[in-house]
N, CA, C and O atoms as a Tripos MOL2 file, in Angstrom:
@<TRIPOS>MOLECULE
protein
  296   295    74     0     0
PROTEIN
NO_CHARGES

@<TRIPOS>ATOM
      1 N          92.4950  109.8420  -37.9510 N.3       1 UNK1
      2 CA         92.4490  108.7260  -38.8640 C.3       1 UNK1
      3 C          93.8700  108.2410  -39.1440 C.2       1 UNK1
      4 O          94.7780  109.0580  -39.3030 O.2       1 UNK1
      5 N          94.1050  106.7430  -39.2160 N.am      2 UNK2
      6 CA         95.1330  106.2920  -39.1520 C.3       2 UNK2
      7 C          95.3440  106.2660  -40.9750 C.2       2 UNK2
      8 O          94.5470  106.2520  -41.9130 O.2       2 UNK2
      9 N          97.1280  106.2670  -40.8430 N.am      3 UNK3
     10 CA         96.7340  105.3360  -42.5570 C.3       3 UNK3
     11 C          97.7180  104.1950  -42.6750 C.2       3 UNK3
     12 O          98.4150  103.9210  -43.6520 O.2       3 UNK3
     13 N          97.6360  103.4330  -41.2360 N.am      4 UNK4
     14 CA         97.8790  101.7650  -41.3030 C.3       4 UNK4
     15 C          96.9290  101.1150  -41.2040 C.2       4 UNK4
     16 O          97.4110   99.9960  -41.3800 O.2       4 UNK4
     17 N          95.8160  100.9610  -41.0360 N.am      5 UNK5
     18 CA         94.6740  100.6240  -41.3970 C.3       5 UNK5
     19 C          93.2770  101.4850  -41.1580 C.2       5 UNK5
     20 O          93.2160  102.3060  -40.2430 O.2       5 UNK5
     21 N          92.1310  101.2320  -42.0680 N.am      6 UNK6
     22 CA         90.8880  101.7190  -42.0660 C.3       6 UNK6
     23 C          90.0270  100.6650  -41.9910 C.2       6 UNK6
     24 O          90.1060   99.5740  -42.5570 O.2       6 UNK6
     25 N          88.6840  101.3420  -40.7840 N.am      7 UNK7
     26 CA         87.9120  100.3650  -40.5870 C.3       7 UNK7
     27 C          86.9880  100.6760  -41.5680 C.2       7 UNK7
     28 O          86.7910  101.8680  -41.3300 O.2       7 UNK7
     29 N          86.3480  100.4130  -42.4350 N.am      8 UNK8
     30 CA         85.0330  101.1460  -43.3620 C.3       8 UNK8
     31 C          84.0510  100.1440  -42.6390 C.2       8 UNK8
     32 O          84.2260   99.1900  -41.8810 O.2       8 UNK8
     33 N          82.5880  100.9570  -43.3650 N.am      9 UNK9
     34 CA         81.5390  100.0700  -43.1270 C.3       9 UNK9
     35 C          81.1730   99.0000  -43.7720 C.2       9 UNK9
     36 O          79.9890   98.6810  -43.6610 O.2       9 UNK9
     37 N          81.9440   98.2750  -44.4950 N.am     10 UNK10
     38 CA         81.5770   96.8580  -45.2880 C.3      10 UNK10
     39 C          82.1720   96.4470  -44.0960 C.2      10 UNK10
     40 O          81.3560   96.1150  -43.2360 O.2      10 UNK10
     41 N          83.9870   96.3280  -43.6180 N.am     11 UNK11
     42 CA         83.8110   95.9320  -42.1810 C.3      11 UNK11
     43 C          82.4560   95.3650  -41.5470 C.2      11 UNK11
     44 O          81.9700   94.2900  -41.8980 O.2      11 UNK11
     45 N          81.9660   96.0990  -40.6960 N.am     12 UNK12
     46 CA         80.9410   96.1200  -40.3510 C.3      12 UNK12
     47 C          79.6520   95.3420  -40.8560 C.2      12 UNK12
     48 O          78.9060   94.5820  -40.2380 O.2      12 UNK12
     49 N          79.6320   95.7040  -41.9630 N.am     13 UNK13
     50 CA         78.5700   94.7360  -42.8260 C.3      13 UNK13
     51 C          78.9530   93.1540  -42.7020 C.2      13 UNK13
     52 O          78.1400   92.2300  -42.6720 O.2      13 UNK13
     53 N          80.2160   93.0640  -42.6420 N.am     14 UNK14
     54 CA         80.8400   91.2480  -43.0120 C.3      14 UNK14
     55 C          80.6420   91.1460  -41.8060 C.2      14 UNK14
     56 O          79.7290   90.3320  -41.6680 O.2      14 UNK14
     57 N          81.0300   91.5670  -40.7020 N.am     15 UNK15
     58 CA         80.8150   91.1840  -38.7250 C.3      15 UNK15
     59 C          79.0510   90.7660  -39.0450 C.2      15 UNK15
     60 O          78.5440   89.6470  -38.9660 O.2      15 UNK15
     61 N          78.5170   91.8070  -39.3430 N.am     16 UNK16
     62 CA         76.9480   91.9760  -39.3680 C.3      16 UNK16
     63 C          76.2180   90.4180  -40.1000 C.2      16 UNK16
     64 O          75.3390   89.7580  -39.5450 O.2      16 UNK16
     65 N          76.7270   90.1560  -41.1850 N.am     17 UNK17
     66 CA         76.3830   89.1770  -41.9880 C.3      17 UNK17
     67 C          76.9650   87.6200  -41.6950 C.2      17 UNK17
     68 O          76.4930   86.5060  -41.9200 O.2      17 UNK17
     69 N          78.2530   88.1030  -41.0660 N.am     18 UNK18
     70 CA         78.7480   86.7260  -40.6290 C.3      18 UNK18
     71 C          77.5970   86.0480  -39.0860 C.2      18 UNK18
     72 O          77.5270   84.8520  -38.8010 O.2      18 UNK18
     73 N          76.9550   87.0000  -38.4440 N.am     19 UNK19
     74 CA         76.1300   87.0210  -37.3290 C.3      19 UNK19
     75 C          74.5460   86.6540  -37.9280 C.2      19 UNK19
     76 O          73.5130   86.3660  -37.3230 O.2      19 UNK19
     77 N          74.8180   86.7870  -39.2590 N.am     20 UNK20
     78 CA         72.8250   86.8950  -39.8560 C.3      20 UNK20
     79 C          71.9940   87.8190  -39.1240 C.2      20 UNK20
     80 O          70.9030   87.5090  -38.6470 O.2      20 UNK20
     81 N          72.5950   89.1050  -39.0310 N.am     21 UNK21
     82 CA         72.4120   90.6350  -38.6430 C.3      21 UNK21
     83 C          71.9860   91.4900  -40.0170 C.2      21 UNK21
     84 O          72.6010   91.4700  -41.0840 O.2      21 UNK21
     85 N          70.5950   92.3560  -39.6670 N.am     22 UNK22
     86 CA         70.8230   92.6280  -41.1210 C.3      22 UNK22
     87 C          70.0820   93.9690  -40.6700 C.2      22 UNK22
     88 O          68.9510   93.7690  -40.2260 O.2      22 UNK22
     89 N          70.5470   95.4240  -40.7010 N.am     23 UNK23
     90 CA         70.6320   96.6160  -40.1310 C.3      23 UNK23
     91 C          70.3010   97.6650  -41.5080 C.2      23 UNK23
     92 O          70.7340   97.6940  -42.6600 O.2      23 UNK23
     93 N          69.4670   98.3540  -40.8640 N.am     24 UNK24
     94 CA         68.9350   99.8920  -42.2270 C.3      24 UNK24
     95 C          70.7000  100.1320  -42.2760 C.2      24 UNK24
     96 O          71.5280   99.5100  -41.6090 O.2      24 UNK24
     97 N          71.0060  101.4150  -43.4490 N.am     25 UNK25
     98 CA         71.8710  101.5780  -43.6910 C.3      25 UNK25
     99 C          72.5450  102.8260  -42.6200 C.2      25 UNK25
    100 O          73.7160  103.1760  -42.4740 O.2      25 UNK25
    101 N          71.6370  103.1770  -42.1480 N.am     26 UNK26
    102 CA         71.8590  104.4480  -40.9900 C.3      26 UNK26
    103 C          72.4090  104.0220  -40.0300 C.2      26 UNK26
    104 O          73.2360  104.6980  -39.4180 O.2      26 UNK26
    105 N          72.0530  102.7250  -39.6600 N.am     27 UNK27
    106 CA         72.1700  101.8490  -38.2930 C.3      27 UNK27
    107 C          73.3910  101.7830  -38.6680 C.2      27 UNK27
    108 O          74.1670  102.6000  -38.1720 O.2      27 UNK27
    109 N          73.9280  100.7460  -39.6950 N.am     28 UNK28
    110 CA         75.1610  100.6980  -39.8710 C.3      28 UNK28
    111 C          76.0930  101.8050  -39.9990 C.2      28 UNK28
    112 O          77.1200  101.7150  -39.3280 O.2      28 UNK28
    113 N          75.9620  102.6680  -40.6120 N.am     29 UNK29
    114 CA         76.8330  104.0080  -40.3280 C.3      29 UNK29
    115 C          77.0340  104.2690  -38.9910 C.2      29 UNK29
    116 O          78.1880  104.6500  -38.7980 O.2      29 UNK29
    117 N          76.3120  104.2090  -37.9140 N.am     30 UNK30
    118 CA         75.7720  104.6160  -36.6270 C.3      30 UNK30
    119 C          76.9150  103.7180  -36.4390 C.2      30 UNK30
    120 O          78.0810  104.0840  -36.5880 O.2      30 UNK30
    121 N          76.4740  102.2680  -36.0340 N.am     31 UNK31
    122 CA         77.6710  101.3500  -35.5980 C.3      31 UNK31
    123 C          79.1440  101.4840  -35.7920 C.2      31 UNK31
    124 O          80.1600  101.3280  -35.1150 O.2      31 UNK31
    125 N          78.7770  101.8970  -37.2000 N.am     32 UNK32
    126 CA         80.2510  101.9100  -37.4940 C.3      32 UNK32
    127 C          81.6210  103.6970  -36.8410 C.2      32 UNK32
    128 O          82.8300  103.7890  -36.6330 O.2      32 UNK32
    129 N          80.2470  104.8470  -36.7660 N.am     33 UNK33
    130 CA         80.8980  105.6520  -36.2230 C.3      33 UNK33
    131 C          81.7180  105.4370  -34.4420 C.2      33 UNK33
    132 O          82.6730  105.9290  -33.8400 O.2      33 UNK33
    133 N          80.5300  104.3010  -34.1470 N.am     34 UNK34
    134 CA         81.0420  103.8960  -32.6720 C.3      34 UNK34
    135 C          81.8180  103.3620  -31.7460 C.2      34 UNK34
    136 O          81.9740  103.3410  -30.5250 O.2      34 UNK34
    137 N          82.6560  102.5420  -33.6330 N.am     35 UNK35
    138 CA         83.3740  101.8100  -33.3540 C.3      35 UNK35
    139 C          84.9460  102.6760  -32.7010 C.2      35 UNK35
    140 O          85.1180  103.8430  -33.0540 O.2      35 UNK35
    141 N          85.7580  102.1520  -31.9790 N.am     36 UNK36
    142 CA         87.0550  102.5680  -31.3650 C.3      36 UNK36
    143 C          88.5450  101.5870  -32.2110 C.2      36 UNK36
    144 O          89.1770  100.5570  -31.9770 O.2      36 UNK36
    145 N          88.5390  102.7670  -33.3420 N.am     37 UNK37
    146 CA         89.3170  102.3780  -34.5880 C.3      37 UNK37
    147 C          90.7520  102.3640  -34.1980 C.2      37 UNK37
    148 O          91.6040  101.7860  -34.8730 O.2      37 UNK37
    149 N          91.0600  103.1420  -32.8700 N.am     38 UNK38
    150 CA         92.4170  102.7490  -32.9190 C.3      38 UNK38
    151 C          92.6100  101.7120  -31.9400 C.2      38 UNK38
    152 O          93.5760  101.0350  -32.2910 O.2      38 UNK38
    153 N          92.3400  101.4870  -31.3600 N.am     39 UNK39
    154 CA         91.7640   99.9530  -30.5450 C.3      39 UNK39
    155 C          92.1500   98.9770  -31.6220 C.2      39 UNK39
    156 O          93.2750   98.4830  -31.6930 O.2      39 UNK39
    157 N          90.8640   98.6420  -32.7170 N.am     40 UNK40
    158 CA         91.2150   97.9070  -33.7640 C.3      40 UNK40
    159 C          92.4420   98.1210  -34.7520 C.2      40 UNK40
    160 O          92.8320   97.3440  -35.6240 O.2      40 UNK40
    161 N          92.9710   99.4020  -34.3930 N.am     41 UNK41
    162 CA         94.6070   99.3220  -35.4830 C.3      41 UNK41
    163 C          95.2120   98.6580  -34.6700 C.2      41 UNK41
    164 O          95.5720   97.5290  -35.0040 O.2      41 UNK41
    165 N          95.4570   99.0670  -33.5900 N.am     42 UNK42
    166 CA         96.1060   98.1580  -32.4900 C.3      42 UNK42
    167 C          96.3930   96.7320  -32.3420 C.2      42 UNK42
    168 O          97.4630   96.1670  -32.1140 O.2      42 UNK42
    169 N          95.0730   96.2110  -32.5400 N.am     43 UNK43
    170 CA         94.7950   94.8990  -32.6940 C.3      43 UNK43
    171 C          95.4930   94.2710  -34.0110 C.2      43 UNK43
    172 O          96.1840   93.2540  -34.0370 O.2      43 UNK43
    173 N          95.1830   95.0390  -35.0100 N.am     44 UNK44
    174 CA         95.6870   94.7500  -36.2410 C.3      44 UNK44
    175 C          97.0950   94.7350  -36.2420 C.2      44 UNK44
    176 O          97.7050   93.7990  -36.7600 O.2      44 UNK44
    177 N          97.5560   95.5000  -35.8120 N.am     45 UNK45
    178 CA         99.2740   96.0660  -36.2450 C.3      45 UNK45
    179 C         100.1390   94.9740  -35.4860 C.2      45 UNK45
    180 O         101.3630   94.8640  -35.5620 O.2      45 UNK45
    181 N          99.1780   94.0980  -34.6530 N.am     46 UNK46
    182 CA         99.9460   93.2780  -33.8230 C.3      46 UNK46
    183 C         100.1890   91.6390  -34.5270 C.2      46 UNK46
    184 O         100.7350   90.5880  -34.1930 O.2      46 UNK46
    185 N          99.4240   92.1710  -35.6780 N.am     47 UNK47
    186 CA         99.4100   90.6200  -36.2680 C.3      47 UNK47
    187 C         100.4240   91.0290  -37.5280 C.2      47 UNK47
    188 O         100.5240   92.1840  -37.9410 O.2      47 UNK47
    189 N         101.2570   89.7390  -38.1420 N.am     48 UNK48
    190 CA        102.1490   90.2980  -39.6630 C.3      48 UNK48
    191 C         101.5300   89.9320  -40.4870 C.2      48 UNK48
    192 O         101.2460   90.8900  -41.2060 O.2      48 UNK48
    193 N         101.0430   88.8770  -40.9060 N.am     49 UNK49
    194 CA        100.6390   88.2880  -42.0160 C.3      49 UNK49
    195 C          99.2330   89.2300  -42.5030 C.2      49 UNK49
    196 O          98.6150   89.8190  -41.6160 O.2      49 UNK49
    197 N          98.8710   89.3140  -43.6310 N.am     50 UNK50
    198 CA         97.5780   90.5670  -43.6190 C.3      50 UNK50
    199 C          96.3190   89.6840  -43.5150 C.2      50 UNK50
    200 O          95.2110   90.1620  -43.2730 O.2      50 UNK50
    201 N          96.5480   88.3560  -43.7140 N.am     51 UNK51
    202 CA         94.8200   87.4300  -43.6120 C.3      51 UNK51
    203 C          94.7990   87.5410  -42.1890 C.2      51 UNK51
    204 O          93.8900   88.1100  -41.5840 O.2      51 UNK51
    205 N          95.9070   86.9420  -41.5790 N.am     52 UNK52
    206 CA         95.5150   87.4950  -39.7680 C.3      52 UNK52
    207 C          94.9630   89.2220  -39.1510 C.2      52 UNK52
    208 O          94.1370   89.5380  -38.2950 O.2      52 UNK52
    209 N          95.7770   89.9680  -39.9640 N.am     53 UNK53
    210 CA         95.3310   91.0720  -40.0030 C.3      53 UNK53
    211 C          93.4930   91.4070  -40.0090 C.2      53 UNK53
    212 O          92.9570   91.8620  -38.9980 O.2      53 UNK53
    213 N          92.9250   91.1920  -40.9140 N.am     54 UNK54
    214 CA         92.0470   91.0790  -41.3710 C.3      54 UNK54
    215 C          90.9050   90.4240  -40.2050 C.2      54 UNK54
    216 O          89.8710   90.8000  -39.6530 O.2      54 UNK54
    217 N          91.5490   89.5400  -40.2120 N.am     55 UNK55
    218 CA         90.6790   88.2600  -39.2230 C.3      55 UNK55
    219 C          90.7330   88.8510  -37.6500 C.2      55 UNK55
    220 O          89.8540   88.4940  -36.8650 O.2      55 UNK55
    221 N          91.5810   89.5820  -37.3060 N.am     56 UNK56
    222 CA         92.0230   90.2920  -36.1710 C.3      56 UNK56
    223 C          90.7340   91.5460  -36.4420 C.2      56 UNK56
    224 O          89.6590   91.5590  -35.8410 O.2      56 UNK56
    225 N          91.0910   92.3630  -37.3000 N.am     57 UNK57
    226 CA         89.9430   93.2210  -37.3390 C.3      57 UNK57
    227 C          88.8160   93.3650  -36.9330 C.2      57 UNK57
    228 O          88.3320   94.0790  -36.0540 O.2      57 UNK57
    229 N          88.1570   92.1920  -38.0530 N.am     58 UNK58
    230 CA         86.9390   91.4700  -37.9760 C.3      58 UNK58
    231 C          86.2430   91.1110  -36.5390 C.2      58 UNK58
    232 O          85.0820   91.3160  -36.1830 O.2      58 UNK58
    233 N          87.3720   90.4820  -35.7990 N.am     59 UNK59
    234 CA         86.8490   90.0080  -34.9790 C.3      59 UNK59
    235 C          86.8710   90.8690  -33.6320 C.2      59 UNK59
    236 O          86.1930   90.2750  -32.7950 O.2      59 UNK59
    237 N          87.3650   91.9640  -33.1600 N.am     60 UNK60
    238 CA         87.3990   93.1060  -32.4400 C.3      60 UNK60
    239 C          85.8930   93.4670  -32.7990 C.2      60 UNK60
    240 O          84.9170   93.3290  -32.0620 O.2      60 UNK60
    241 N          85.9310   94.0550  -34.3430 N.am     61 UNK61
    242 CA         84.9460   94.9270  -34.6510 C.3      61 UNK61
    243 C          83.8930   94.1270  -33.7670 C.2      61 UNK61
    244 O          83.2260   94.7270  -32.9240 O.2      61 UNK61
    245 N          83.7560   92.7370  -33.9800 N.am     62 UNK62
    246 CA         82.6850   91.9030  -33.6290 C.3      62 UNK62
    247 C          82.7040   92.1560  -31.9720 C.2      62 UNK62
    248 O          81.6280   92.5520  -31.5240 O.2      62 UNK62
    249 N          83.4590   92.0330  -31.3000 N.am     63 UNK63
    250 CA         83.8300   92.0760  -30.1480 C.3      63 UNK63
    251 C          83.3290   93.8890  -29.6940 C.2      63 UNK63
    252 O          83.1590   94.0570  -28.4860 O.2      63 UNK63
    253 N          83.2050   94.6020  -30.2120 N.am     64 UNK64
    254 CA         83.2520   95.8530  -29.8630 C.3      64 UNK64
    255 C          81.2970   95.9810  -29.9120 C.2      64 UNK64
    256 O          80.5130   96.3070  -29.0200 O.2      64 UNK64
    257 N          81.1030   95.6510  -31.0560 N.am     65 UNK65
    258 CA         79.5300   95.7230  -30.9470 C.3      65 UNK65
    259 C          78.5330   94.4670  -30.4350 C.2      65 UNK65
    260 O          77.3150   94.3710  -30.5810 O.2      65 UNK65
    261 N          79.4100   93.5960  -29.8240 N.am     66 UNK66
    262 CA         78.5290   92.4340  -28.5240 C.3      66 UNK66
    263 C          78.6540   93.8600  -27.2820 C.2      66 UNK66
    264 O          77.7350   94.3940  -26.6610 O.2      66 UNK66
    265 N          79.8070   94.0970  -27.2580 N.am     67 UNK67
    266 CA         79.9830   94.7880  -26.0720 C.3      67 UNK67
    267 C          78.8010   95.6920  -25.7940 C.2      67 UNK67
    268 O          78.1260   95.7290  -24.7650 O.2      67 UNK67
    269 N          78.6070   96.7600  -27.4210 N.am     68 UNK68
    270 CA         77.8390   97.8510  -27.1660 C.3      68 UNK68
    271 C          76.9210   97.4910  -27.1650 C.2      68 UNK68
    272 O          76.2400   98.3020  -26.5380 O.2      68 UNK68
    273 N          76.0930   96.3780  -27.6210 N.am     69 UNK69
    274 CA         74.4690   95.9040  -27.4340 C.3      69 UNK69
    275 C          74.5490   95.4950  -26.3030 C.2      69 UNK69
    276 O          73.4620   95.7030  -25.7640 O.2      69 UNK69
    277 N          75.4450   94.8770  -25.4230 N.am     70 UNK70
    278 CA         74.9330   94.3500  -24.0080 C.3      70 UNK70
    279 C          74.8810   95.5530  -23.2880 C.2      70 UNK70
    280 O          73.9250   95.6750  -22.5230 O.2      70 UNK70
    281 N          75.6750   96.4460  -23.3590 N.am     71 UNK71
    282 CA         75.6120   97.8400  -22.1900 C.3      71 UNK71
    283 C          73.7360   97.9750  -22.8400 C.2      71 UNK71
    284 O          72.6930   97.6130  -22.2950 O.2      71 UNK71
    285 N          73.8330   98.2430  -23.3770 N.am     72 UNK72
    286 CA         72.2800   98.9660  -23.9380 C.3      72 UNK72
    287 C          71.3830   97.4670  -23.1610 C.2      72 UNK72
    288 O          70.6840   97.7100  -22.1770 O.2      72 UNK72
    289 N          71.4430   96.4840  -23.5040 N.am     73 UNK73
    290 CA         70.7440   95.8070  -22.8870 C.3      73 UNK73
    291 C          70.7060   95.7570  -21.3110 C.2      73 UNK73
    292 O          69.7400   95.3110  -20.6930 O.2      73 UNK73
    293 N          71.5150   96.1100  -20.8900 N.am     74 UNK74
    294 CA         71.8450   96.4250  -19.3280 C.3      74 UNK74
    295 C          72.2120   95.7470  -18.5530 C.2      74 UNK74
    296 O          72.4080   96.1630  -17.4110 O.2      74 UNK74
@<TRIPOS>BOND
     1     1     2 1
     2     2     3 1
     3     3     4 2
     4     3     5 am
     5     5     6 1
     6     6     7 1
     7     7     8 2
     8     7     9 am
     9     9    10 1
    10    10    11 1
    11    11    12 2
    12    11    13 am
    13    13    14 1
    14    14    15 1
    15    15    16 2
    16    15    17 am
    17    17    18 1
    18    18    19 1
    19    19    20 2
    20    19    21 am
    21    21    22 1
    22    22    23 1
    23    23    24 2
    24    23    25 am
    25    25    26 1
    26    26    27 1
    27    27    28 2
    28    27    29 am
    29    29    30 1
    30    30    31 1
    31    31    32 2
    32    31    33 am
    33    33    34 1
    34    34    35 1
    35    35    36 2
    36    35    37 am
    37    37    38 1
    38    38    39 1
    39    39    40 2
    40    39    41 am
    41    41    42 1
    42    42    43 1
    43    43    44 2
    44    43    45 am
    45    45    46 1
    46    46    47 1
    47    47    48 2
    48    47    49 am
    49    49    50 1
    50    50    51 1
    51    51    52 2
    52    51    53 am
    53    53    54 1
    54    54    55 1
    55    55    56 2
    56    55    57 am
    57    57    58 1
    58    58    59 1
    59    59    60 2
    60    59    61 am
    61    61    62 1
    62    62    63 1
    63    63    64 2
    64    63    65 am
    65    65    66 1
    66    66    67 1
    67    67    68 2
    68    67    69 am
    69    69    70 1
    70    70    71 1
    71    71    72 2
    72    71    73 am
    73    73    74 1
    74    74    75 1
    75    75    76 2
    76    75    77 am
    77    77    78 1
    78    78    79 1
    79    79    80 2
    80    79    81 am
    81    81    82 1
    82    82    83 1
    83    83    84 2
    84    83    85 am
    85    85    86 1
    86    86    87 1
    87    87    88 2
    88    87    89 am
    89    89    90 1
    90    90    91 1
    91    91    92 2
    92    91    93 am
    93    93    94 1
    94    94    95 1
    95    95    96 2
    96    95    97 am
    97    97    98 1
    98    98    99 1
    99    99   100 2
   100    99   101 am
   101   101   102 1
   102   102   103 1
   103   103   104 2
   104   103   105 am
   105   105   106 1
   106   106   107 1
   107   107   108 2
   108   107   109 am
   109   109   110 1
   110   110   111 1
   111   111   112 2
   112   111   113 am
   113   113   114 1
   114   114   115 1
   115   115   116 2
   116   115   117 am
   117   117   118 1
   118   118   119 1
   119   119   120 2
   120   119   121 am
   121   121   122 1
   122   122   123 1
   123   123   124 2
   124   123   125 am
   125   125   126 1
   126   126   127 1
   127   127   128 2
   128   127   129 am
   129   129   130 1
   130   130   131 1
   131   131   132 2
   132   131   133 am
   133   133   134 1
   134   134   135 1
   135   135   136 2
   136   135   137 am
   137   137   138 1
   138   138   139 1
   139   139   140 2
   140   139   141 am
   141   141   142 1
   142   142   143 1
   143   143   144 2
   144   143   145 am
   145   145   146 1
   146   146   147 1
   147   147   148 2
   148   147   149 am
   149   149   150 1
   150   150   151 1
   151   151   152 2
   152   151   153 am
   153   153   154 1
   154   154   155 1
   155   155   156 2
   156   155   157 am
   157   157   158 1
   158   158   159 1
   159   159   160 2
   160   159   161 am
   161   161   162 1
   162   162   163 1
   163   163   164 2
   164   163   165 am
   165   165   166 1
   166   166   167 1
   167   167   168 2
   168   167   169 am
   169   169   170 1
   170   170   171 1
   171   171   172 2
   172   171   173 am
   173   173   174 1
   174   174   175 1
   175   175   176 2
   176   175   177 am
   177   177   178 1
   178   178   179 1
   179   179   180 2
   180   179   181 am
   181   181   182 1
   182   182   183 1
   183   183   184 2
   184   183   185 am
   185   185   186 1
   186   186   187 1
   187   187   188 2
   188   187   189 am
   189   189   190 1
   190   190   191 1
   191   191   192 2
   192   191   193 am
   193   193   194 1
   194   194   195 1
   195   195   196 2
   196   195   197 am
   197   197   198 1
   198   198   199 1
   199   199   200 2
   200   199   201 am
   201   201   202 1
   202   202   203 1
   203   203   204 2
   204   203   205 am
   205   205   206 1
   206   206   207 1
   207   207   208 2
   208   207   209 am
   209   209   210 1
   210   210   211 1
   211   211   212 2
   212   211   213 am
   213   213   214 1
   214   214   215 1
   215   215   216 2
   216   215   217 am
   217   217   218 1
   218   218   219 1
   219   219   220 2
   220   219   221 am
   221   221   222 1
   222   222   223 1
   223   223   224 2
   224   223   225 am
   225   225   226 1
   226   226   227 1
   227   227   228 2
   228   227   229 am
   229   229   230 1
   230   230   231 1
   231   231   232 2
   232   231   233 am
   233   233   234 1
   234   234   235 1
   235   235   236 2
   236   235   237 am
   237   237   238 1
   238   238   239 1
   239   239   240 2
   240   239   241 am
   241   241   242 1
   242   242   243 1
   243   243   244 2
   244   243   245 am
   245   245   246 1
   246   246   247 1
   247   247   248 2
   248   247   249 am
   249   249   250 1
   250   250   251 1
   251   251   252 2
   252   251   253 am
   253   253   254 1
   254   254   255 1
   255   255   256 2
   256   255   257 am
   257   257   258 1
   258   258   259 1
   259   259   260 2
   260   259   261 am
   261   261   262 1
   262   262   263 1
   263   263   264 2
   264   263   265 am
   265   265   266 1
   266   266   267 1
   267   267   268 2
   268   267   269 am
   269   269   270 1
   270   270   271 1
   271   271   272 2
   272   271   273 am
   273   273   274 1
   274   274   275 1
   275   275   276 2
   276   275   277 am
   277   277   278 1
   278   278   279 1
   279   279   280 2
   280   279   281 am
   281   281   282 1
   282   282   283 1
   283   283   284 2
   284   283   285 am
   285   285   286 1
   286   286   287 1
   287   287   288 2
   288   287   289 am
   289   289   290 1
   290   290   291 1
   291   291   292 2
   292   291   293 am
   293   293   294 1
   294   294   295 1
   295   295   296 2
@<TRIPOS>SUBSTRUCTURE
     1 UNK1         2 RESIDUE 1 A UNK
     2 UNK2         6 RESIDUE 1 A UNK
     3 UNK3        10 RESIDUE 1 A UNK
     4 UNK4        14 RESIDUE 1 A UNK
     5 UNK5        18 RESIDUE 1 A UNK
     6 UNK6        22 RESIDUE 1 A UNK
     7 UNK7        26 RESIDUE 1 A UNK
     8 UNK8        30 RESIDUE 1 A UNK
     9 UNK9        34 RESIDUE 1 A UNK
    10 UNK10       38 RESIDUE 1 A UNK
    11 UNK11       42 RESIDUE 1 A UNK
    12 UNK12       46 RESIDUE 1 A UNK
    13 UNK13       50 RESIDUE 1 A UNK
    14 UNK14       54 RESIDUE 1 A UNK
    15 UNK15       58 RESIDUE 1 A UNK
    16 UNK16       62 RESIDUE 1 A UNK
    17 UNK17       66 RESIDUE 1 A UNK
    18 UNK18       70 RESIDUE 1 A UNK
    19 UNK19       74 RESIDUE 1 A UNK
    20 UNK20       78 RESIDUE 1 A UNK
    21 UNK21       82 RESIDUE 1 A UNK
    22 UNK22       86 RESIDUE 1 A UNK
    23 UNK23       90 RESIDUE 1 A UNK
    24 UNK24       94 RESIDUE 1 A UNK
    25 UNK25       98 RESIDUE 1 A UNK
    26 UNK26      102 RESIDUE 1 A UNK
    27 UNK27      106 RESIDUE 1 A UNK
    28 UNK28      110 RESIDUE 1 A UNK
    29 UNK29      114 RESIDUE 1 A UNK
    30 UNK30      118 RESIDUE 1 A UNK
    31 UNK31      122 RESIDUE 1 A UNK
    32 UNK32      126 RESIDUE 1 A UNK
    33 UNK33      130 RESIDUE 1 A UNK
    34 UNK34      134 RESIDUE 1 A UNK
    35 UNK35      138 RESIDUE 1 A UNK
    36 UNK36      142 RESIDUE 1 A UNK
    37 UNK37      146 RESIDUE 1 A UNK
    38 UNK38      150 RESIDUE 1 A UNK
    39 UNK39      154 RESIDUE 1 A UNK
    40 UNK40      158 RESIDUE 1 A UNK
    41 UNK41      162 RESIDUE 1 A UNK
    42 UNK42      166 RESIDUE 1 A UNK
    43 UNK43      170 RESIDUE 1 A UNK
    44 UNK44      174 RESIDUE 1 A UNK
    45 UNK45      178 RESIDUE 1 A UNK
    46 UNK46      182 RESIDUE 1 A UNK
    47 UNK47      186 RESIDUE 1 A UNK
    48 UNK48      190 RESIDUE 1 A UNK
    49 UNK49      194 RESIDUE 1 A UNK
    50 UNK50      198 RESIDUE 1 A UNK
    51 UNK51      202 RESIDUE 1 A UNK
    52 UNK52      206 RESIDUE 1 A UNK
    53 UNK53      210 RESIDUE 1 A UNK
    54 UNK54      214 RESIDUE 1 A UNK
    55 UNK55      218 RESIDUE 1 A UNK
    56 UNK56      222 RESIDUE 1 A UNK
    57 UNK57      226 RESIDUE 1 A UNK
    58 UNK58      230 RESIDUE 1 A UNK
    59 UNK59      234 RESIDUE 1 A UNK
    60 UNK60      238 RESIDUE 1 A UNK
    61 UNK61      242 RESIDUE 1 A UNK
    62 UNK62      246 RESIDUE 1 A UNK
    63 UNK63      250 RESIDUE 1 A UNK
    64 UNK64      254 RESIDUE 1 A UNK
    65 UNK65      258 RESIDUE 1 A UNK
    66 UNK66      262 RESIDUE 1 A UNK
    67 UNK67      266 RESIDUE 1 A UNK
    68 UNK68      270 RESIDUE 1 A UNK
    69 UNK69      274 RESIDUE 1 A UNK
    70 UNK70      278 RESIDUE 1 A UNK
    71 UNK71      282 RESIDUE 1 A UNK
    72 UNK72      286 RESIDUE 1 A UNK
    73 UNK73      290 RESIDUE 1 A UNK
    74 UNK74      294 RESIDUE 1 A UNK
């Protein structure tokens, strides 16, 4: 665990809600354990300003779980 940034599961919830996605609370834990957090620090640490930060996050996270529903979709 990093401590330049943390992904939590509201993360997740705002990707989820910004999509009109709406997941049991298990699911979301699930998602959110799957996610590849230093990937997204990465992403983050590359931006200065913290609203880009943020928006950088967000949008990985989003990017990370299109990814994992299409593998599953095949």
């Amino acid at each position: 665990m990093s401590l330049a940034w943390e992904v939590t599961e509201e993360d997740v919830e705002i990707v989820l809600k910004r999509n009109r996605v709406q997941v049991s609370n298990s699911t979301l834990s699930e998602w959110h354990s799957s996610l590849d957090c230093d990937k997204i620090e990465k992403v983050v640490l590359s931006c200065v300003d913290f609203d880009a930060q943020c928006d950088a996050a967000l949008n990985e996270i989003e990017e990370q779980l299109k990814e994992q529903l299409s593998q599953l979709k095949g």
